[in-house]
Residue, then its C-alpha position, 0 to 999 in steps of 0.5 A: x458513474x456506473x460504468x465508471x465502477x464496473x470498469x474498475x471492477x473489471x480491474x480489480x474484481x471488486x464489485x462496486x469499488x471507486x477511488x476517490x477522485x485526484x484531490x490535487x491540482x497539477x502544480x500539487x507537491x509530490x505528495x499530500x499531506x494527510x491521506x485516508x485510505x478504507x481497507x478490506x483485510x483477507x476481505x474485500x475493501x469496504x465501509x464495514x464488516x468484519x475485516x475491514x476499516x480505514x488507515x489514516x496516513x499522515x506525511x511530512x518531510x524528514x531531514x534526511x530527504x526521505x518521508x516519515x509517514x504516520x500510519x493508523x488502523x482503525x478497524x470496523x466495530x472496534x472501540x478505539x484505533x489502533x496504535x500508530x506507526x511512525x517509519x520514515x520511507x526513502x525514495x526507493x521504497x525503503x522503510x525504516x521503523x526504527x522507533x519502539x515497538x518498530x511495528x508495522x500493518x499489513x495494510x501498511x506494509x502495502x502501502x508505505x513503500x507506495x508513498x515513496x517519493x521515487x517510487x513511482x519516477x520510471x513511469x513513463x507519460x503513457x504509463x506503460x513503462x517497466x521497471x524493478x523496484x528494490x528495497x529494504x523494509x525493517x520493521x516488526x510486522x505484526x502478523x494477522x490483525x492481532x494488534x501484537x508487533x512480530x519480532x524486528x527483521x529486515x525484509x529484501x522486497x524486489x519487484x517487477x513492475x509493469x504499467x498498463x495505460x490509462x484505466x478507460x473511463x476514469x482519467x487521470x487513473x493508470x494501472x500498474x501490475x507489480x509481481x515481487x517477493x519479500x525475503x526475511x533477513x535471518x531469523x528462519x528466511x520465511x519468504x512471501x511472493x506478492x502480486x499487486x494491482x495498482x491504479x495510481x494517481x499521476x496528477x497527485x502523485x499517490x495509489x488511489x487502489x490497491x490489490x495485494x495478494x502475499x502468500x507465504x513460503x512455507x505454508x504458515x497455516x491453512x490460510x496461506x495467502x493475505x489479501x490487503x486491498x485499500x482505497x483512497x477516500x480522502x486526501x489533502 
């Protein structure tokens, strides 16, 4: 098991971090139904310190073929979980939050398009495919971990995907780097770039980690980079 860490430590340069082991069988659906993620904000992912948390995620099929997906922060040392966030996600990673207040994490922000049904279809069995992965998210993101939903705005989100092989020593678990960018549409076109490290599931079909380092052009503030990083604890 020790080594099993310091290999994905190796990975994502977060010392002593695992994903929880794949919860489905191969005859599993596509996607569970109820996920829990831990998370580090501008910090590394962990059970608690300033930053941290979990996000519960919850799944079910939406009329139209896509997901509605749930999402909850519960920040460490806090009273009380955030509020949640209902979007709907379509295969291509699309995300939709169309419901007032529209909000949408960061940590959600990663996470989301990851659940998509189709995300993930290009990967080849090897898991050293390439692909580009476009999509739209519309959602008032809240900035920081204020709590406060920014305004309502499409963002264009392109990526180039890469994958990687299996991560040695922890089967089924294959690693995919991702280096992409998020375009806002109107308002003042702010635009981040992304890099991403994803060691992904391909038995239950979902990101067990994740590493995300979005950095915004222009500068917003002497803190110009947002490091979202999670890690699957529970699902089902």
């Amino acid at each position: 098991m020790k080594r099993h860490w310091l290999l994905l430590a190796v990975v994502f340069a977060v010392s002593g971090q695992s994903p929880a082991p794949s919860t489905a069988p191969a005859h599993a659906p596509a996607h569970a139904h109820h996920l829990v993620y831990q998370f580090g904000y501008n910090t590394a992912v962990a059970s608690s310190g300033n930053g941290t948390g979990t996000t519960t995620i919850d799944i079910s099929p939406a009329k139209d073929g896509g997901i509605t997906i749930t999402g909850t922060d519960e920040w460490w040392n806090t009273v009380r979980p955030r509020a949640s966030n209902t979007c709907e996600v379509y295969s291509s990673g699309t995300v939709a939050c169309t419901a007032a207040p529209y909000a949408l994490s960061p940590i959600q922000l990663t996470l989301f398009p990851l659940l998509a049904r189709g995300f993930f279809k290009q990967l080849n069995s090897s898991a050293t495919s390439s692909w580009k992965a476009n999509y739209d998210v519309k959602a008032a993101i809240i900035p920081g971990a204020s709590g406060f939903a920014g305004q309502l705005y499409t963002w264009a989100c392109s990526y180039a995907l890469k994958g990687q092989g299996p991560v040695k020593g922890a089967a089924p678990l294959v690693l995919i780097l991702a280096d992409g960018t998020l375009t806002q549409q109107g308002g003042r076109y702010l635009k981040a770039t992304s890099k991403q490290r994803i060691v992904y599931d391909p038995v239950a079909k979902i990101p067990a980690i994740v590493r995300d380092v979005r950095s915004h052009i222009p500068q917003t503030s002497v803190y110009n980079n947002d490091l979202v990083e999670v890690k699957l604890i529970k699902a089902r």
